[in-house]
C-alpha positions as CSV (number, residue, x, y, z in Angstrom):
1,X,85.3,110.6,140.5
2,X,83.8,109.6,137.4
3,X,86.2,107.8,135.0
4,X,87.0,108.8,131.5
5,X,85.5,106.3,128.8
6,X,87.4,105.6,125.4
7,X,85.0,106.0,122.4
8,X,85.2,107.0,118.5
9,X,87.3,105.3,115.6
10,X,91.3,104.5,116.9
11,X,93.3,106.0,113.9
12,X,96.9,104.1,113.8
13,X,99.0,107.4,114.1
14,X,97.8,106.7,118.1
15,X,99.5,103.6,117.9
16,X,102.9,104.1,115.8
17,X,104.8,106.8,114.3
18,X,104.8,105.7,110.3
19,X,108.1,106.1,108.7
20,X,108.9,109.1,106.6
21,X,109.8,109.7,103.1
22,X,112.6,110.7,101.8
23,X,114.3,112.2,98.6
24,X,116.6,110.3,96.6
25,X,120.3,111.2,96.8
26,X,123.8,110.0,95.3
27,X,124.4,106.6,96.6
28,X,126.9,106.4,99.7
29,X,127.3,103.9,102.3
30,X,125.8,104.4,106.1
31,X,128.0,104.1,109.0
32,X,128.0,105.2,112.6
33,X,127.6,103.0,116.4
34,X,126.4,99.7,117.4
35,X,125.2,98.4,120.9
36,X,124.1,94.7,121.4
37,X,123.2,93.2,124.9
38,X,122.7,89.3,124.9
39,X,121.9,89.2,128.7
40,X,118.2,89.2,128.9
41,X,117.8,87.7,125.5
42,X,116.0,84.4,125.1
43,X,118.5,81.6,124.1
44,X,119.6,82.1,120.3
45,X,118.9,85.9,120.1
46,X,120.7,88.9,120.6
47,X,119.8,92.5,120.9
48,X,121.6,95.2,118.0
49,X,120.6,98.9,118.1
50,X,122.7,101.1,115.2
51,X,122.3,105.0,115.9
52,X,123.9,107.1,113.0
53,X,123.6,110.9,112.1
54,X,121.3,112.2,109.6
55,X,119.8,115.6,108.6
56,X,117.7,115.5,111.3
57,X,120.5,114.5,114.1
58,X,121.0,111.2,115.2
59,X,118.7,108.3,114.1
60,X,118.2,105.2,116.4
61,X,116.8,102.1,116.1
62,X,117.2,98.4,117.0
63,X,115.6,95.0,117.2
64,X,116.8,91.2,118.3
65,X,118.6,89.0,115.9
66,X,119.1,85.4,115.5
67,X,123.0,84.5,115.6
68,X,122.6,82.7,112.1
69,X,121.6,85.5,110.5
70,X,124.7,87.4,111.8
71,X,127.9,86.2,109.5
72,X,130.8,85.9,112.1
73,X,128.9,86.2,115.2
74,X,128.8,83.2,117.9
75,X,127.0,83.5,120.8
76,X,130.4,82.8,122.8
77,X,132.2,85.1,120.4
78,X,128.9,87.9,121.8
79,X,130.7,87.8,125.5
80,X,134.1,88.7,125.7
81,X,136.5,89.8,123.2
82,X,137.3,91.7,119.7
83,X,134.4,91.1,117.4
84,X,133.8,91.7,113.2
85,X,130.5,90.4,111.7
86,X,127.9,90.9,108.9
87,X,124.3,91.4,108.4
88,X,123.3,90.4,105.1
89,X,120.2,91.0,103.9
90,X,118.6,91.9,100.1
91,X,118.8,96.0,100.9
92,X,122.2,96.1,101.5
93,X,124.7,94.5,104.0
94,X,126.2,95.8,107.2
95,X,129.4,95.1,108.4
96,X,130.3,95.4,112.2
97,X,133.6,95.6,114.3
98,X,133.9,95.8,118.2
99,X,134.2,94.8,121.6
100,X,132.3,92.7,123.8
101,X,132.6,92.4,127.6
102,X,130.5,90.3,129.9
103,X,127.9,90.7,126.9
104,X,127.8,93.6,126.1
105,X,129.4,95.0,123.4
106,X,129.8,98.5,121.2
107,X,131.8,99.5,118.2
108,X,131.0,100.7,114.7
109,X,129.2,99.8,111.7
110,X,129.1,100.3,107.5
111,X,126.0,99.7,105.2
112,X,126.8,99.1,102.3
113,X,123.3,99.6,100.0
114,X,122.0,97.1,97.2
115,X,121.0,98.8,93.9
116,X,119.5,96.1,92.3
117,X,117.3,96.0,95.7
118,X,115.5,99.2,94.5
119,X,115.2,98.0,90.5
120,X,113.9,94.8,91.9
121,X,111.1,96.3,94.1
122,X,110.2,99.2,91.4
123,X,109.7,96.4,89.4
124,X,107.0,94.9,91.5
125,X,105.3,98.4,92.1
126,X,107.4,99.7,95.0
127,X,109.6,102.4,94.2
128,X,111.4,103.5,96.4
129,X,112.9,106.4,94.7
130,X,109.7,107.8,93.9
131,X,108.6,107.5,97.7
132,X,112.2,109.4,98.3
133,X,110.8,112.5,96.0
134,X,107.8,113.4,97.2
135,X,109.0,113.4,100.8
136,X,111.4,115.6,103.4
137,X,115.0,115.7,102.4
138,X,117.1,112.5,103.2
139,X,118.4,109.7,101.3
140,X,117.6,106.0,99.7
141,X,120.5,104.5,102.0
142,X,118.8,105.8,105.1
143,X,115.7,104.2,104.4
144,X,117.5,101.0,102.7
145,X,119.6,101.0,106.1
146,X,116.0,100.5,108.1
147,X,114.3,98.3,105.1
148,X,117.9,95.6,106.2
149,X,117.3,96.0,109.8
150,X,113.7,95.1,109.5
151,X,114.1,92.3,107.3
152,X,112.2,93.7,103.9
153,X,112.6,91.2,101.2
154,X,111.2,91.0,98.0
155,X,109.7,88.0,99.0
156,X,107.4,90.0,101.3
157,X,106.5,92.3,98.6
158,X,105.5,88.9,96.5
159,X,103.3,88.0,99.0
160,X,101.4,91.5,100.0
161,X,101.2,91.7,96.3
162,X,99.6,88.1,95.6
163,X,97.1,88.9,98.7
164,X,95.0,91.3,96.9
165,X,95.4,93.8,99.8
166,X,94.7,96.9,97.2
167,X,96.7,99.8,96.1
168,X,100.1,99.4,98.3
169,X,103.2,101.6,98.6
170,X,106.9,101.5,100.4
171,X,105.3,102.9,103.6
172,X,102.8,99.6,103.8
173,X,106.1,97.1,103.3
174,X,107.9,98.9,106.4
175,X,104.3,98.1,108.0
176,X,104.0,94.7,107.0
177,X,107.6,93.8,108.1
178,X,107.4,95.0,111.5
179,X,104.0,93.7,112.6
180,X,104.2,90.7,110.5
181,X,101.4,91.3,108.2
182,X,101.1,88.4,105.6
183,X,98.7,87.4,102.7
184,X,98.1,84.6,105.2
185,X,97.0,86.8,108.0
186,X,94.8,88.9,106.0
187,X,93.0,85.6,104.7
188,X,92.4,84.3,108.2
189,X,91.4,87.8,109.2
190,X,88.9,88.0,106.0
191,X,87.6,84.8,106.9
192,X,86.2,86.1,110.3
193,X,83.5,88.2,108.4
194,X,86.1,91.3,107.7
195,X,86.4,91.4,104.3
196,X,87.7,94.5,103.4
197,X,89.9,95.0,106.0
198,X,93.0,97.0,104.5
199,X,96.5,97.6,106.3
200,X,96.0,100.0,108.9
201,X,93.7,97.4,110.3
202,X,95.6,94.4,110.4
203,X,98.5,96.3,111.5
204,X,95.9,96.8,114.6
205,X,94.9,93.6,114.6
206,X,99.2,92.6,115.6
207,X,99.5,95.2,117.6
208,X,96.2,94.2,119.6
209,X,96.7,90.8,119.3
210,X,93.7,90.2,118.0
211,X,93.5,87.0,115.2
212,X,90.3,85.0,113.8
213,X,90.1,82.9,117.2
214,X,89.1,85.8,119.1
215,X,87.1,87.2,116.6
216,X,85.5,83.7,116.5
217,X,85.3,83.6,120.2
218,X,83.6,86.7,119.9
219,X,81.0,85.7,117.3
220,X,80.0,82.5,119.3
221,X,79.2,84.4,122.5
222,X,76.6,85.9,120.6
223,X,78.2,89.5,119.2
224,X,77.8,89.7,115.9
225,X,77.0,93.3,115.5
226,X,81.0,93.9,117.0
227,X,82.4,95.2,114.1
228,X,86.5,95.5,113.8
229,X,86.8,99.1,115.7
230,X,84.7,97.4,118.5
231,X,86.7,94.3,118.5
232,X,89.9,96.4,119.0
233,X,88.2,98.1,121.6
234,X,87.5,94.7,123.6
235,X,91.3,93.6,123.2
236,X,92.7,97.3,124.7
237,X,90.3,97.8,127.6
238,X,91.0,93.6,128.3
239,X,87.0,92.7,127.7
240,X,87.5,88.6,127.6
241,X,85.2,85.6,126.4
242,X,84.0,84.9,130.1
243,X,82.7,88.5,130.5
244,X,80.6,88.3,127.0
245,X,79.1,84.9,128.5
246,X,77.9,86.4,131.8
247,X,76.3,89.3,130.0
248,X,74.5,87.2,127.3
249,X,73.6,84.7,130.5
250,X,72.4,88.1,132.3
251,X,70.0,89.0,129.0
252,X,72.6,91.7,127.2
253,X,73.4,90.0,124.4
254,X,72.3,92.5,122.4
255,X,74.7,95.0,123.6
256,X,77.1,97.6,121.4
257,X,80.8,97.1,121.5
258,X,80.9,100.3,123.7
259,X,78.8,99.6,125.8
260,X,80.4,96.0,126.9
261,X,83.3,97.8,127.6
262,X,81.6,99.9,129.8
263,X,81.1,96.9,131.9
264,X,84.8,96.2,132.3
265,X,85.6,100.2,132.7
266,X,83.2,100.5,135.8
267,X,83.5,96.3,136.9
268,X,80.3,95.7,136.7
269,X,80.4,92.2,137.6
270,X,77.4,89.6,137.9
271,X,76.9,89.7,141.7
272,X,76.5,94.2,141.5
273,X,74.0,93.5,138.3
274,X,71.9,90.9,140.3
275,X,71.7,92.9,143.0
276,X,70.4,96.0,140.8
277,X,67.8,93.8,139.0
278,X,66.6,93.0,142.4
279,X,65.5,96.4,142.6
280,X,64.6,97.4,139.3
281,X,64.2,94.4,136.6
282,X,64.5,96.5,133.4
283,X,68.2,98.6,134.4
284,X,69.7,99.8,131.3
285,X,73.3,99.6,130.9
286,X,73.8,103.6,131.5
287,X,71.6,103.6,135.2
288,X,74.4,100.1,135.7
289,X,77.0,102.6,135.6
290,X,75.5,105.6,137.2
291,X,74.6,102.9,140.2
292,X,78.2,101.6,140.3
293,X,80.5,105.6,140.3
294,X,77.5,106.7,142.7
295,X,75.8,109.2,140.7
296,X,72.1,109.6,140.9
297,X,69.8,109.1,138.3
């Protein structure tokens, strides 16, 4: 059976959901359930997920946490016994109480939001209240709740701000926090020969792992017509430095992005290409793959 083979532009909503908007409301403090779980954490993390109820239902989300940045939380205190700590961050703090046993541990949880948070990213050219009216119904707090979870500081906005990255709103700092998106990233990134590379693709470029070495990597085996789309394509369907160097040894070194991966969709390898050129010198990529899934040509 012939297999399906990826092509066109990969838009980010394939990759993550992007957080909504919401409208702005009186402000009122968050509260609802935490879990943690320190028992497959690497040493000095642990493991919080908060769900709450909103308009919509319940709202989940967690991530892992260093014990210094929770006030009141050991990691001995994190396996047996009553528990009450903080999370203090610049959108607001949350305050915990609870039980652990064995490591795990449950209870319940408070935001409390900070206002001068918003004044002092509306002041830099994020506002969140604005983002709040033009979206679905909601509230600030919820999205103040999530912009303390994920660590949002106005030190991040500073820095996406000083990078030059272009026109950015609320949406791009929730991006940039959770992928780790800095001015420093997009310079390295720029350097590689991308120079107008703008959020959604450097949030690709996290997600796929994919930082100026490989695109450097890339460039030195001879691919410089790759352009960002196919370089993404190379890190999803696994296409690695050693493949590029047998196909420019082999005399395709002048090959599009999609067709290089063809050669790692079908395994193509160098002994199967040999062994075709033995009976036909000039084989194009397409009769490669034809020859390999047993299709005539």
């Amino acid at each position: 059976m012939r297999k399906a083979f990826f092509s066109g532009s990969i838009s980010l909503a394939f990759i993550i959901i992007v957080f909504g908007s919401y409208v702005i409301v009186a402000q009122t403090a968050v509260s609802g359930e935490w879990k943690a779980d320190t028992r497959n954490e690497e040493s000095g993390k642990i493991h919080l997920s908060f769900e709450r109820r909103t308009h919509n239902g319940k709202s989940q989300n967690g991530t892992s946490f260093d014990y210094a940045d929770l006030q009141g939380l050991t990691r001995d205190q994190a396996q047996n016994g009553r528990v009450t700590f903080r999370l203090v961050r610049e959108a607001g703090t949350i305050e915990c109480e609870g039980m652990f046993t064995a490591g795990k541990g449950s209870g319940t949880f408070t935001f409390t939001p900070n206002r001068s948070f918003v004044d002092a990213m509306k002041s830099r050219g994020f506002d969140f209240e604005e983002t709040m009216k033009k979206g679905r119904d909601g509230s600030t707090e919820e999205r103040l709740f999530t912009a303390a979870t994920i660590g949002i500081t106005t030190a991040l906005a500073d820095d996406l701000k000083s990078a030059n990255f272009g026109p950015l709103d609320v949406n791009d700092l929730f991006k940039a926090a959770i992928f780790k998106v800095t001015s420093e990233f997009m310079v390295e990134m720029k350097s590689t020969g991308f120079p107008n590379l703008g959020m959604e693709e450097l949030v690709k470029a996290r997600i796929f792992k994919i930082d100026a070495d490989f695109v450097r990597q890339i460039r030195e085996m001879g691919f410089e017509k790759a352009d960002f789309e196919g370089i993404v394509k190379f890190r999803i369907f696994k296409v690695t430095p050693e493949l590029l160097n047998m196909l420019k040894s082999e005399g395709y070194g002048d090959l599009s992005s999609e067709q290089v991966v063809k050669f790692q969709i079908f395994k193509i390898d160098q002994d199967f290409i040999r062994k075709a050129r033995s009976v036909n010198p000039n084989i194009s990529v397409e009769e490669l793959v034809r020859m390999k899934i047993g299709v005539g040509g």
